[in-house]
C-alpha positions in Angstrom: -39.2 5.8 15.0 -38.9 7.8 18.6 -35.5 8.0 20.0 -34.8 8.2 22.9 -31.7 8.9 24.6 -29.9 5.4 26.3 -28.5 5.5 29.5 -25.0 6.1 29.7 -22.6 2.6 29.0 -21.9 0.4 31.9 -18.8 -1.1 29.8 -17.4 -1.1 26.4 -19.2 1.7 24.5 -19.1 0.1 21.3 -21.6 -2.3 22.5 -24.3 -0.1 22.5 -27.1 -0.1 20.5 -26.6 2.4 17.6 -28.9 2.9 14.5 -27.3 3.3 11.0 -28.0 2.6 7.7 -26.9 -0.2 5.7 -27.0 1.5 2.3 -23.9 3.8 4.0 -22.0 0.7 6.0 -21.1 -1.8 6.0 -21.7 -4.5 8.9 -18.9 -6.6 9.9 -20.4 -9.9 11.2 -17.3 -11.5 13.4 -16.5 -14.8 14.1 -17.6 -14.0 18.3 -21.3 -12.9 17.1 -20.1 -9.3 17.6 -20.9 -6.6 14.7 -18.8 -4.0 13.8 -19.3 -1.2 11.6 -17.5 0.5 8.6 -17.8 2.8 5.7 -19.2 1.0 2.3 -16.9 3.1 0.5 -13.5 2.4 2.5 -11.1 0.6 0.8 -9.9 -2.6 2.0 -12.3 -5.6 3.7 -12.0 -6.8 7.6 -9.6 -9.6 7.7 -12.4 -12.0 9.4 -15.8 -12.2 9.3 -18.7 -11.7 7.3 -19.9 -8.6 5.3 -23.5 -7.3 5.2 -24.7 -4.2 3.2 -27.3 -2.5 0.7 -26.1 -1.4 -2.6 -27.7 0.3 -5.5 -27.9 -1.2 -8.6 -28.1 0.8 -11.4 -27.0 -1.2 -14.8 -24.3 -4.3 -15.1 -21.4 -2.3 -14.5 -22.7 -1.6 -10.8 -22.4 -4.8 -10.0 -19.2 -5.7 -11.7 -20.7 -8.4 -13.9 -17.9 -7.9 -16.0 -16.6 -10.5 -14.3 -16.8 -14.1 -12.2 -16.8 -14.3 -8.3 -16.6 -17.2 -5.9 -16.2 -17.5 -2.8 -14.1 -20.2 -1.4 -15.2 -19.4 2.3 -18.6 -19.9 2.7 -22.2 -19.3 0.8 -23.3 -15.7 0.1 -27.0 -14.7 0.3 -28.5 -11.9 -2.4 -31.5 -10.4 -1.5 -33.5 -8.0 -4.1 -35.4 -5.8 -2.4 -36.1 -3.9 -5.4 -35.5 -4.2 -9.7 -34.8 -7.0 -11.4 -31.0 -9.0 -11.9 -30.0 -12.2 -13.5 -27.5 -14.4 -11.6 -25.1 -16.8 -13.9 -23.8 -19.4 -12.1 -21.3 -22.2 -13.2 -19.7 -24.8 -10.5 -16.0 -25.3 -11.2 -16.0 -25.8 -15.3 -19.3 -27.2 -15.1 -22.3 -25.6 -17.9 -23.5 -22.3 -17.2 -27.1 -21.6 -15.1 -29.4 -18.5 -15.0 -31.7 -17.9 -12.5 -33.6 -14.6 -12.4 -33.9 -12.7 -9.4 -37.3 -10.4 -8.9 -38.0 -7.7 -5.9 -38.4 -9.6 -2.4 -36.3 -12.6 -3.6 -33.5 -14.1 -2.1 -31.0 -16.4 -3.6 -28.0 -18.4 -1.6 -24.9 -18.8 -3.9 -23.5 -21.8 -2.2 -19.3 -21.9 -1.5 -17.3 -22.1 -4.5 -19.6 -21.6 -7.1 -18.5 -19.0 -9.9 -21.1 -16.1 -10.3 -21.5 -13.1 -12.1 -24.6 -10.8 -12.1 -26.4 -8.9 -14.7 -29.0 -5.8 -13.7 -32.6 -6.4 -15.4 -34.3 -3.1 -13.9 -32.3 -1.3 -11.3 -33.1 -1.5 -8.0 -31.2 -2.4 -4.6 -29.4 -5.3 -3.4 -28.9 -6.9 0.4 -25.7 -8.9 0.3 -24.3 -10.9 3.3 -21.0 -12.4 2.6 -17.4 -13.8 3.0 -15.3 -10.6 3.9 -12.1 -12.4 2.8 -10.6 -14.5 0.4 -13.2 -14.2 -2.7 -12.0 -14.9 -6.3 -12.4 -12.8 -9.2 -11.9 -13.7 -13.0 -12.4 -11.4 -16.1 -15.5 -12.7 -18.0 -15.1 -13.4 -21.5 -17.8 -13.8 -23.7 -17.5 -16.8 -26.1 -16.9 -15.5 -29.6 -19.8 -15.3 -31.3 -19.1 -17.1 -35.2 -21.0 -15.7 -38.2 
């Protein structure tokens, strides 16, 4: 990609356009179509919005499938763009479901649902999702009887 240099801001700076990578930050989708930027690793979430990043995925632990996540304000989309990961869903109480998720697939978890992820092959993941208010719950396998 050529870059070139912009010409300098007529207004708000911020509202430039500005390259960065999405495997280092996180984009901040607010509720007035505005993004805003912020390091993956910093601790805390926005308060509004929606969340968009690129994480690595490297074994089950990387993607905290040791345990459930729902999120009670809106859909989250998954997008593999490369490995392998199975997605176990459950609504409320309701039976367990597995889908599996291959490179170049994209899965919406709708609202509410209960979901935990397990790696396959590692790879990289696209998320876009709820910045606030998401659910978490310790997974417990069922005991297994001899």
């Amino acid at each position: 990609m050529t870059r070139h240099k912009l010409p300098a801001p007529a207004g708000d700076a911020s509202r430039q356009p500005r390259l960065f990578a999405l495997s280092s930050s996180l984009a901040v989708l607010q509720a007035d179509a505005t993004v805003h930027l912020m390091p993956f690793q910093r601790n805390g979430l926005p308060r509004a919005g929606w969340i968009m990043g690129i994480k690595p995925i490297s074994d089950t632990a990387s993607v905290h499938g040791n345990h459930w996540e729902q999120h009670p304000r809106g859909d989250e989309i998954l997008t593999l763009l490369e490995g392998s990961l199975r997605v176990v869903l459950a609504a409320d109480a309701g039976a367990e479901c597995e889908l599996k998720v291959v490179a170049g697939e994209s899965l919406v978890v709708p609202q509410g649902w209960w979901h935990r992820l397990e790696v396959g092959q590692p790879g990289r993941l696209m998320f876009v999702t709820p910045a606030t208010d998401s659910e978490h719950r310790l997974h417990r396998p069922h005991d297994q009887e001899d």
